[in-house]
Each structure stands twice: as structure tokens, then as C-alpha cells.
C-alpha positions in Angstrom: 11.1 1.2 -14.2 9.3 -1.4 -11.8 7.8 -0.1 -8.6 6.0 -2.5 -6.2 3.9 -2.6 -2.9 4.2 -4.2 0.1 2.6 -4.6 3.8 5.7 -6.4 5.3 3.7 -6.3 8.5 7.2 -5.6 10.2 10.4 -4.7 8.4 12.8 -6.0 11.6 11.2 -9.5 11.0 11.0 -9.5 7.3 14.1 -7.5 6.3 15.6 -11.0 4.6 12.5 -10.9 2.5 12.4 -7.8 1.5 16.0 -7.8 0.5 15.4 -11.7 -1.6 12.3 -9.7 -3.1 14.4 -6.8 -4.8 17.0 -8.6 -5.8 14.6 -11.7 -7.0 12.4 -9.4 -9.0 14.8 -6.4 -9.8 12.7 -3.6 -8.5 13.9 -0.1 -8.4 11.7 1.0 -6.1 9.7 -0.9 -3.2 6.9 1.4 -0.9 6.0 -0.5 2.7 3.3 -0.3 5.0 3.4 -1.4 8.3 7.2 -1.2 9.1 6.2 -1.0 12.7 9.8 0.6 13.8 11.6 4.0 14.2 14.4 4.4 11.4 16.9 4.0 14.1 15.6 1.0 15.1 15.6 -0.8 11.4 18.8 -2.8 10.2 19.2 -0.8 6.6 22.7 -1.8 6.1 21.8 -4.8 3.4 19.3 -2.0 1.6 22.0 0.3 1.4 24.9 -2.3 0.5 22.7 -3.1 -2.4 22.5 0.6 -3.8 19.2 1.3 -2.2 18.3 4.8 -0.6 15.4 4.6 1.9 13.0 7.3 3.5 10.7 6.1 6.6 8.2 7.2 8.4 7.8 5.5 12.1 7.0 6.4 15.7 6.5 2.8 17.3 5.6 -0.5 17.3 2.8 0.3 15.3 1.6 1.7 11.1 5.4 3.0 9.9 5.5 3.8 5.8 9.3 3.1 4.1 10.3 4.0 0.3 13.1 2.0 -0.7 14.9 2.9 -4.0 17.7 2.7 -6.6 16.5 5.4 -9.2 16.7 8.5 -6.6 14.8 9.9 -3.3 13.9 13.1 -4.1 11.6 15.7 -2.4 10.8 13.2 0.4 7.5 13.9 2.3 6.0 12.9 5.5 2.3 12.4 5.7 0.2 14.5 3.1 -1.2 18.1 3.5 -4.0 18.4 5.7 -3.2 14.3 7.1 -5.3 14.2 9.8 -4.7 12.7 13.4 -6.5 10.2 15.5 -6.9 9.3 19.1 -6.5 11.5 22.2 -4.6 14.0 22.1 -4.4 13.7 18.4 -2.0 12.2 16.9 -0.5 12.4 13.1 0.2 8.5 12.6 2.7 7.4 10.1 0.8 6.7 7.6 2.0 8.5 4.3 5.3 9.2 2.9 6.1 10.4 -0.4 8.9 11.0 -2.7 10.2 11.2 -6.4 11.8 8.4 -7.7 13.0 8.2 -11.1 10.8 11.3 -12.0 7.7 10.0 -10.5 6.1 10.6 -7.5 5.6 8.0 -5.6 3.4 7.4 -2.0 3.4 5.0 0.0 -0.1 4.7 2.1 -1.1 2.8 4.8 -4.5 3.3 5.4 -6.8 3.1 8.3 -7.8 -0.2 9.0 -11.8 1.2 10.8 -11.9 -1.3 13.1 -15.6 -1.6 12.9 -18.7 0.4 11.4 -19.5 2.9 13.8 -16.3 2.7 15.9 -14.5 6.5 15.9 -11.6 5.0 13.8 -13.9 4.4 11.1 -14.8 7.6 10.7 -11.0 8.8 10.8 -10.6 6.3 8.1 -13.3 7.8 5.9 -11.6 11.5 6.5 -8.1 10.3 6.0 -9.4 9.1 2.9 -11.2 12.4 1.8 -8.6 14.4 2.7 -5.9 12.4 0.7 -8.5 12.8 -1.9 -8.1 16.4 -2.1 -4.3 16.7 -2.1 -4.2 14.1 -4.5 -6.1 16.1 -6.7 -3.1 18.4 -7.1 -0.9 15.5 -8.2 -3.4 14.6 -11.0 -0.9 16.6 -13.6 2.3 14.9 -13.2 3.2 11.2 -13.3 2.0 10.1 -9.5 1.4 6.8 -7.8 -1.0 5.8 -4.9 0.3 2.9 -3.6 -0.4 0.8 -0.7 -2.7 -1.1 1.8 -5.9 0.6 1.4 -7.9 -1.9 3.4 -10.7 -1.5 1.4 -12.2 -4.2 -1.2 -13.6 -1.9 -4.1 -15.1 -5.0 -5.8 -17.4 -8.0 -4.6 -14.6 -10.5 -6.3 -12.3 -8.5 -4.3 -13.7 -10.6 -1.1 -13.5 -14.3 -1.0 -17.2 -14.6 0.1 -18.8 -10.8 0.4 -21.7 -12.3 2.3 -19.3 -12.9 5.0 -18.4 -9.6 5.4 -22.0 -7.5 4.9 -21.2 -6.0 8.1 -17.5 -5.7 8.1 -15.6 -2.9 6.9 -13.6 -2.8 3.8 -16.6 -3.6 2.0 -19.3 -0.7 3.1 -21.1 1.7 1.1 -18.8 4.4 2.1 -15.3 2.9 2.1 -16.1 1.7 -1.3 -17.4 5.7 -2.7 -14.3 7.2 -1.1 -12.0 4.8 -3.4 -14.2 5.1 -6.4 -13.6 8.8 -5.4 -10.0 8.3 -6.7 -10.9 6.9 -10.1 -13.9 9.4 -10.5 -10.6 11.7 -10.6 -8.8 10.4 -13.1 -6.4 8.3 -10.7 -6.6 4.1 -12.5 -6.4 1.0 -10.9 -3.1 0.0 -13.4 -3.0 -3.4 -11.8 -6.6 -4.7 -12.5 -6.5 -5.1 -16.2 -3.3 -7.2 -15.5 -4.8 -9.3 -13.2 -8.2 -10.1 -13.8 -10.7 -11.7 -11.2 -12.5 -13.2 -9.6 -10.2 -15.3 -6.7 -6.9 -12.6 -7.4 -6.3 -11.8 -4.0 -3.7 -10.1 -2.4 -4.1 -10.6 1.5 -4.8 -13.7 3.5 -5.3 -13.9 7.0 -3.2 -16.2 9.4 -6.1 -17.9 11.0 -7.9 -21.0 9.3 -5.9 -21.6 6.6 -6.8 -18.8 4.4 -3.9 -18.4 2.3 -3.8 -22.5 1.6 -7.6 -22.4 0.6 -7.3 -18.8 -1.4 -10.0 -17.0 1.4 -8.5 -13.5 0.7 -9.2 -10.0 0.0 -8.1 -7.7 -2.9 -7.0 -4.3 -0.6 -3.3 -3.4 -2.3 -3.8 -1.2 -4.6 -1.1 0.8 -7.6 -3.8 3.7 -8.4 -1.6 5.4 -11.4 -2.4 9.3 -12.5 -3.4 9.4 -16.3 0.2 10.2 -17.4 1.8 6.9 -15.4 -0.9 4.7 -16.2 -0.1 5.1 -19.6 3.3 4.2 -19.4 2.2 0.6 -17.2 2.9 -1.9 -19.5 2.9 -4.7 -16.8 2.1 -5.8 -13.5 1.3 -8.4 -11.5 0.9 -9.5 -7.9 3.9 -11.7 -6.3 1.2 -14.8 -4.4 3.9 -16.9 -3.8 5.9 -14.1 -1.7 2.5 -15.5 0.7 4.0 -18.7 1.5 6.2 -20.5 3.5 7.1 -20.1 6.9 7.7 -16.2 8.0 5.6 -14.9 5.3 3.5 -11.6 5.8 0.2 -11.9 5.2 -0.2 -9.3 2.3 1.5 -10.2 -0.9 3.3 -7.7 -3.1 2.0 -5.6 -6.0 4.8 -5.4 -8.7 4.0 -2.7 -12.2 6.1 -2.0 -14.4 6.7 1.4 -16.5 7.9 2.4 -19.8 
């Protein structure tokens, strides 16, 4: 089975993409983050014509989480126990959707961005994170993936020049502990050992060229529970999905399962 992970940083713009992706790289199931729509407001016909069954999660113009597959939609959850909200009043943002496909669970995350140390969405980040810790932890004993923009660069050669960022998020003491978090678990990074750094990248901003002069960041992540990262026998990160006119600024993560 190959599952993959994309921030299509708008599924209305980028449903011709998203459709060329399946069908160029045969994936039976696809998680997005950033759909930025409401399901009634996405054109789902082309999935569907192609023997696709999607699940999304979306309240505006803004976040929005989508499971697209071909090997079954099972059990389909939206956002994780104890998800919390942000902003006032608080709100539950879509975020987190989950389902089994083809016997494993899969969820697709889209998580906080944090704006900027100190600001109150980086500390919704850092409890969104510890709180999908601790449900996660239940899903430890079946065959579970994590999947999605974690806006967080676990690594120095996950960051195209960390000195540039010693203040940013993404990169801070605490982002990087709440990830490690995850593996300290048992959850694995079942992408890494596929595709060594330094310079593996898998977002590039718009601005200044970034993507033509490989200034990205390494923040999509497949985190596997012990039972699926033992069946990962490949994976790989689509860079050329970058290019081109159109192109989101994320690129996919693609793994595939025995």
C-alpha cells in the first residue's frame, strides 16, 4: 500500500494536481492539509470518478484536513480527543482527521503554524502538540500513521540556514522536545532513513527564489507506530511536484507499505 502527505495549500486551486499526483504515482491513499474549503464547496467529482472515497474536515477559507482513498474510509474521525481550540471564543480548528484505510489508521495533521515565540498561538501550538501526544499514545498498539505539516524542523539540516531562524519558530527548544516527544514514544520518522540529509527539503517559500536555490525546510513528516514502520519498505519525497507554475509550496511525502 502507498500512502502520501501533502499541504496543497488549497484543494479548489490544486485539485488538477492532486488528481495528476494519484494517478502519476498510484497512491491509495493521499492525507491534505490546508484544503482551505467546506466539503460542499470542493469539486470531488474527478476523486470520486477515479474510485476515490474522501473524508474532510473544513469550516472556511482557512486550515481544512482531507483523506482521500481507494483501499477503504473507515471509522472516520474529526479532530483528536481532547483537540484543543484557539482564539476567542474558542474555537476547534480543522486540523485533524483520522480514519482506517486499508487496515491502518491513518491522520492527517495540520499543525499550528505559532506565529512567533511568545505570541498566544505559540503556546496553542505547543498544547495541540502535547495533547495529540497523549491520544496518540493509545494508538501506539495498532498499525497508525502521523502524517502531515508539522511546521516544525526537528533537525538543524532540516533548515536551509538554522542561523537564520535562531529566533523563528519551528526551530525552538520546545517545538523540537514536543516532536522528539513522538519518537521518545515509540512513533519513527519512516521517511528519514529513505531520504537522508543534509539539503532534503520539503517546503520552499514563494518569496526569493527559494525553491530554485533549495532555501527550504524539512516540516512534513510520516511518523509510523512500531508495527507500520516495520512494514515501510520505501519512501520518498515528490521535489519536483514543487515546480512549475501553480505549484504549492510544500512538496509531497510518498511511503510505501508491505
Amino acid at each position: 500500500m502507498r500512502i502520501a502527505t501533502w499541504n496543497v495549500n488549497s484543494l479548489r486551486s490544486r485539485i488538477d494536481r492532486v488528481e495528476a499526483l494519484l494517478e502519476r504515482h498510484d497512491i491509495d491513499v493521499l492525507a491534505l492539509q490546508e484544503t482551505k474549503a467546506r466539503e460542499d464547496q470542493l469539486p470531488l467529482m474527478g476523486l470520486q470518478a477515479m474510485g476515490y472515497d474522501v473524508a474532510v474536515a473544513g469550516l472556511n477559507q482557512w486550515n481544512g484536513v482531507a483523506l482521500i482513498s481507494r483501499v477503504g474510509l473507515e471509522d472516520v474521525q474529526v479532530g483528536f480527543p481532547g483537540q484543543p481550540g484557539f482564539g476567542d471564543p474558542l474555537a476547534v480548528e480543522a486540523r485533524a482527521i483520522g480514519a482506517v484505510c486499508g487496515g491502518v489508521r491513518i491522520w492527517s495533521l495540520y499543525v499550528p503554524n505559532g506565529r512567533k515565540v511568545g505570541d498566544p498561538h505559540y503556546t496553542y501550538k505547543l498544547d495541540w502538540l502535547a495533547r495529540l501526544r497523549t491520544s496518540a499514545r493509545d494508538w501506539l498498539g495498532e498499525d497508525t500513521a502521523l502524517v502531515g505539516d508539522w511546521n516544525i524542523a526537528p533537525l538543524d539540516e532540516d533548515v536551509f540556514d538554522i542561523a537564520q531562524f535562531a529566533t523563528s519558530t519551528h526551530v525552538t527548544p520546545p517545538e523540537r522536545a514536543a516532536f522528539q516527544a513522538f519518537l521518545d514514544d515509540g512513533y519513527v520518522d519512516v521517511v528519514r532513513p529513505h531520504t537522508p540529509g543534509p539539503e532534503v527539503y520539503t517546503y520552499w517559500d514563494y518569496f526569493r527564489q527559494r525553491y530554485e536555490r533549495n532555501r527550504g525546510l524539512r516540516i512534513d513528516f510520516i511518523l509510523g507506530s512500531p508495527s507500520l514502520a516495520g512494514r515501510v519498505t520505501s519512501a520518498f519525497i515528490d521535489r519536483e511536484e514543487r515546480a512549475g507554475k501553480g505549484a504549492s509550496d510544500h512538496a509531497p511525502v510518498i511511503a510505501d507499505l508491505a
